[in-house]
N, C-alpha and C positions, 0 to 999 in steps of 0.2 A: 428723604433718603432713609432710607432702612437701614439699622446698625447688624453687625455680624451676629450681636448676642441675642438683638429679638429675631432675627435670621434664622438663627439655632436652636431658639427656642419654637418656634415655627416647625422646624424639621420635628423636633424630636415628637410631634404630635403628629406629622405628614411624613413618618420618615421614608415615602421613595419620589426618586429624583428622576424627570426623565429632562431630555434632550430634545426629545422626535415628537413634531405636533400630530404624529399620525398613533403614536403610542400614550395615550393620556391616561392611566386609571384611575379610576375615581378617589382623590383623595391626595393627589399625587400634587409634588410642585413642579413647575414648569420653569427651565432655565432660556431663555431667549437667544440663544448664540447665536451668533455671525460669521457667513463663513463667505467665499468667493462668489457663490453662487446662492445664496440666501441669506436671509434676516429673521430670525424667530422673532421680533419683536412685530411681525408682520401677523403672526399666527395670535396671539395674547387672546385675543379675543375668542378667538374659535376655540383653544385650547380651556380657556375657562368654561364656555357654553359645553364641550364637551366633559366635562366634569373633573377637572385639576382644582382645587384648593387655595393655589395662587399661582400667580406667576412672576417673576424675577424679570424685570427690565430693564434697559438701557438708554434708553429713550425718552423723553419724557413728551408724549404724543396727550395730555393732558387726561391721562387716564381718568374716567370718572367712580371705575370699579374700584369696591378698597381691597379686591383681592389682588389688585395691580401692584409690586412691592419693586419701587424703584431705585437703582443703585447705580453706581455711575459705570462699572464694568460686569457684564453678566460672567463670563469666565472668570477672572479674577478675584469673584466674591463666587465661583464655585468651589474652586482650586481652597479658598481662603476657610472656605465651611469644612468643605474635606479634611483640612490641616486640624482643623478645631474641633472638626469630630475623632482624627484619629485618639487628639492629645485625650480626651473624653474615656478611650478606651487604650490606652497604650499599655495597658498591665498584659495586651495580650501580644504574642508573640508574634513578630511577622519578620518575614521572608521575603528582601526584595530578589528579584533574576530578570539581571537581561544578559544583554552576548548578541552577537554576527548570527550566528546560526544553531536552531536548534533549542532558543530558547523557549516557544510555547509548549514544542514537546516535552520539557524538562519542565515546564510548570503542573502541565497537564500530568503528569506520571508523578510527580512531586506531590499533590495535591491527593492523588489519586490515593499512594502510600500513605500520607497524613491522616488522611479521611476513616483508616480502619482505625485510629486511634482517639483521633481528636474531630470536632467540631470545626470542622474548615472552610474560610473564605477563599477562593480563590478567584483569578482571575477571570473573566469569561471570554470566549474566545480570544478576539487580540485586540482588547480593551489597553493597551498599553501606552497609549499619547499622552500627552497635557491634557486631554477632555476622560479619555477611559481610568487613566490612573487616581482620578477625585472621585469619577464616578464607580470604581469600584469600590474604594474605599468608605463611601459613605453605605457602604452595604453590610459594612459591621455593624455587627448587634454584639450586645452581652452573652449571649448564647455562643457566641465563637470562642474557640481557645485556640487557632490556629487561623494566620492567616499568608498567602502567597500572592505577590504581586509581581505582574510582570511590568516591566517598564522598557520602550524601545525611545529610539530616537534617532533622528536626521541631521541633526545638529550641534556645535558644543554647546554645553550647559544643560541640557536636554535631560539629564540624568539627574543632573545637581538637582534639579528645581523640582524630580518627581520624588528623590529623598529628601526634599525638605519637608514635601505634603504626607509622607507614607512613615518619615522616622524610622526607618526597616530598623529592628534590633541586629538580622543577620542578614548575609548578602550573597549573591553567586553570580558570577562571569561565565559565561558555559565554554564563549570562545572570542579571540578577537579577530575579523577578517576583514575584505576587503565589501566595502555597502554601502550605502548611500554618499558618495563619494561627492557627489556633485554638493549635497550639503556641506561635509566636512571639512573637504580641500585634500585632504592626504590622507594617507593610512596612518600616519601617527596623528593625529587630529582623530580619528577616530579611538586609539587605544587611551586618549588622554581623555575622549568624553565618556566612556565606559568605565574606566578606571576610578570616575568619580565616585563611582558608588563607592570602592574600594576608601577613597578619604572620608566619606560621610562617615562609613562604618568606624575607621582608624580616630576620629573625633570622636566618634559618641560610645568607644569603647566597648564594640561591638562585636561580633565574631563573622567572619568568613569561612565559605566555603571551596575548596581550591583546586583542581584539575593540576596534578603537576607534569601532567603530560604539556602543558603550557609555559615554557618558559618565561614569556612575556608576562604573563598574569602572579606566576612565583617571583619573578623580578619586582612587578609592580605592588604584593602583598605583604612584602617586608615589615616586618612588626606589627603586623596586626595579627588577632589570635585566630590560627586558621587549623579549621578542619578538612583533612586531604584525600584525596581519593585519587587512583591511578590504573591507568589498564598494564602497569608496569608492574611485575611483583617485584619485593625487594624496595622498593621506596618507603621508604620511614621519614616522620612517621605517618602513616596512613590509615585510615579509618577501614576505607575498603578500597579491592583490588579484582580487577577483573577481566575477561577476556571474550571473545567469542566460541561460542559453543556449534556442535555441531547442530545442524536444524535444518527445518523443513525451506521454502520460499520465504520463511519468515524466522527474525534473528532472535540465535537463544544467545544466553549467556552464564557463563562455569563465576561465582563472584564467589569471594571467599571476604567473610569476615572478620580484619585481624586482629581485634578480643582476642581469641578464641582459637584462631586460625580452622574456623571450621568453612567447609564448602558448599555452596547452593549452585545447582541449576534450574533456570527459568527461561520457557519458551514465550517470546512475546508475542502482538501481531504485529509488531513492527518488522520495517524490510531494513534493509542497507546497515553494513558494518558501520558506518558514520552515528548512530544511533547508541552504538556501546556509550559513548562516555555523555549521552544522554541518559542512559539506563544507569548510571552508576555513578551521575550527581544525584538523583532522584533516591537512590537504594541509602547513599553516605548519607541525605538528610534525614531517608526514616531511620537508621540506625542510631543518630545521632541523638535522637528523639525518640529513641527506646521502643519502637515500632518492630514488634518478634519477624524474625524471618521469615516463619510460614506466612504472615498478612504481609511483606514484601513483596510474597514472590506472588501469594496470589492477586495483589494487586495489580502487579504489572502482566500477567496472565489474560487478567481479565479485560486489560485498558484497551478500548478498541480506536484507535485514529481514525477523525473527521478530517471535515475543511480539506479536503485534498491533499492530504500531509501523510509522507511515508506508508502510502495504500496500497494494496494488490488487491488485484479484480480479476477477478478469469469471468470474459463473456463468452456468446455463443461466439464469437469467432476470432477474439486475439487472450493474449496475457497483457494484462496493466500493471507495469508501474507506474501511482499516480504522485508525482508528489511538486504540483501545480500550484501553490501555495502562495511562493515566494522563490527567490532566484538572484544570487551571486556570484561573482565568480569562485568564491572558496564552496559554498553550496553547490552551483552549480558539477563541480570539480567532485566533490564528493558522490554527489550524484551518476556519476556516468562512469568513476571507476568502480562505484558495484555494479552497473550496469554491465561494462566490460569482463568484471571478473564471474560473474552470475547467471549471466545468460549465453544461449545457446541455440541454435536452431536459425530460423529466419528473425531477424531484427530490425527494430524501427527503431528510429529519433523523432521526438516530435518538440519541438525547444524553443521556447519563446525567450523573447530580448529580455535584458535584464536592467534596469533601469536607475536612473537618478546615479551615471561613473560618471559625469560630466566629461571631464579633458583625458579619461583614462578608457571613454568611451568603444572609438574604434580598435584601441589597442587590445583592450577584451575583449572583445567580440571577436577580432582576426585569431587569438589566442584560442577561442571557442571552436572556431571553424576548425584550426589544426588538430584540437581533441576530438573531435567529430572524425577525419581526414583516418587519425591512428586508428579508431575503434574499428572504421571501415564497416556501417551496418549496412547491410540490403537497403537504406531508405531512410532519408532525413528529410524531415521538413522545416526548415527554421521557418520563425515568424517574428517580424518586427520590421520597421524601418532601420531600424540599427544596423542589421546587416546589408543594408543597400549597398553599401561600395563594395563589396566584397565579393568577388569571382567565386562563384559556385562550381564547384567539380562535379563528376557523374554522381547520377544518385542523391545528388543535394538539390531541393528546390526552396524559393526562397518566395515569401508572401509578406507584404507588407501586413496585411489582416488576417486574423481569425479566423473571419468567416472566411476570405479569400482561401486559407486550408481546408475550410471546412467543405466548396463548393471541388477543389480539389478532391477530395477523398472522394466525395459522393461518386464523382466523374471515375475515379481511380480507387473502387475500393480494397479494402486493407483484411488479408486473410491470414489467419496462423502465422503472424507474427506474436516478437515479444516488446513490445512498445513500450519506451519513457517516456512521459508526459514530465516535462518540467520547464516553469519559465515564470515570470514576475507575476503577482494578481492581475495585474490589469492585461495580461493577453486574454486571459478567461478561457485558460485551455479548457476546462471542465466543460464549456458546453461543446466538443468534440466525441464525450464520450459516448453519446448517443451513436453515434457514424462508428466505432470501433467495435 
């Protein structure tokens, strides 16, 4: 068995880590994990022959290679490396954030701000589990002086155990809603496992970052030193404050710095008012961190949304809102009242199931159908088995598949509409966009 220290010592001569026997570069170590549907320790071999360094196993299948380095849990001596690499480099600052909704945007625009100043790690897409949060972490170098980590979760404790490996010095809740329910059990089950960052931080004497547009989160941040930010003026004390501005299909925003009490406005390309107090966790941490206003504003100017997250598309024959990413009911909700207050002309729904409410399942979904009912667009599609028991009214059609909409459209195509796309990853509205 391989100890942690010659583990580490190992790395810091290989230091990249991959996961995927299809991604191996040369030089690289190779971690064997185990998931429902596979075993990396099935790969070891081909991952070696393809040029990795070593590989990390769990298995003791009588290796004869000594670049085969066996240990009794491949995750849990990643997790463990990760922990040992941050301690390795803890002099530099890091930043955990999770939240309900709106947290990778608030990384992404976070990071984006950090970056005109400092040296920044941050997260990669939505590397945020038990497997992304080691492995981003082991992607500090000395060369960083900034680092942002995003951290999600489906379950309690799920938060604890990614600030035990990441040590965040500061921390941010964006929001607490209603999500993977069926893990959690209840919506308080949910605010007590987010909230943990909040105790990690309140032990290790850290600082917070705080939305007081959130009561919940101001309730749960009681004595720890927090830095504030509110689309409210008048809230003291607060770092920064801010509102929506007047704009094009895409959201500005009037933010005032209160140093100073001076004012900025900034055009994003971001869409939906839901996004302000994503825009102005992002701006309270660059100011916090001494990041000049003009590189604020132009950062976030410039930040352009992937991954199907808060996009507009105008093709040759609709407008898109795309923001097919992810899907809750408080996301969802946030979603479709800009949709309602924004749009105009002929209008679509295109809305996939939302996934992992367990027992709170049909009740959402019926709840969804009546917000759909009020907005009354020219044309909804749902999709998912979820809504199977649920009586469709005019104008509402219901697929249990994807493609089953997609063969839909082809038959019925979609003209000079203003369409929302939105619904859990796994509907995979994005490959629709082709047919729009």
């Amino acid at each position: 068995m391989i100890s942690l220290e010659q583990l580490y010592n190992l790395f810091l001569k290989h230091p990249v880590i991959t996961t995927d026997s299809r991604n191996c570069s040369a030089g690289s170590i190779f971690f064997a994990l185990k998931g429902e549907q596979f075993n990396g320790n099935d790969f070891v071999q081909q991952v070696l022959a393809a040029g990795c360094a070593y590989a990390v196993c769990d298995e003791d299948r009588c290796w004869t290679d000594e670049r085969c380095l066996l240990t009794e849990d491949c995750l849990g001596t990643l997790q463990a490396l990760a922990a040992r690499h941050r301690q390795e480099l803890n002099h530099i600052p890091l930043i955990a954030l999770t939240g309900t909704n709106g947290k990778t945007t608030t990384k992404e625009l976070t990071a984006a701000i950090l970056d005109k100043k400092f040296k920044t790690l941050y997260t990669q897409g939505n590397l945020n589990n038990h497997i992304g949060v080691p492995l981003s972490l082991l992607k500090l170098t000395k060369e960083h002086q900034m680092a942002v980590i995003e951290m999600g979760a489906n379950h309690p404790g799920e938060i604890h155990a990614s600030a035990l490996l990441a040590d965040p010095d500061y921390g941010l809740i964006t929001n607490v809603g209603k999500a993977h329910l069926e893990g959690f059990g209840s919506p308080e089950n949910i605010l007590a496992t987010k909230t943990e960052l909040y105790e990690y931080i309140r032990q290790k004497g850290g600082k917070i970052f705080v939305n007081l547009d959130h009561s919940n989160l101001v309730k749960k941040s009681q004595g720890i030193q927090r830095i504030a930010y509110s689309s409210r003026e008048g809230e003291a004390p607060v770092l920064v404050s801010g509102r929506t501005a007047e704009s094009s299909a895409f959201l500005g925003v009037e933010w005032t710095d209160q140093r100073d009490r001076k004012r900025y406005i900034v055009q994003s390309r971001l869409i939906g008012a839901y996004n302000l107090e994503n825009l102005l966790a992002a701006i309270c941490i660059g100011l916090y961190f001494d990041v000049p206003p003009a590189d604020i504003n132009e950062a976030l100017k410039n930040y352009q949304p992937s991954n199907n997250r808060s996009q507009w598309q105008q093709t040759a024959n609709n407008r898109l809102i795309i923001d097919a990413y992810n899907a809750n009911p408080g996301s969802m909700k946030a979603a479709l009242e800009h949709f309602e207050a924004n749009t105009s002309g002929r209008r679509a729904l295109i809305l996939g199931s939302m996934k992992e409410l367990g027992e709170y399942c049909q009740h959402e979904h019926q709840r969804l159908l009546e917000r759909v009912q009020e907005i009354k667009p020219d044309l909804a599609l749902l999709i998912g088995k979820e809504f199977e028991n649920i009586e469709a009214p005019e104008n509402v059609y219901f697929f249990e598949t994807t493609q089953q909409c997609a063969e839909y459209i082809k038959t019925n195509p979609l003209k000079d509409y203003t369409i929302l796309l939105k619904g859990s990853r796994s509907n995979k509205l994005e490959s629709l966009l082709e047919l729009l």
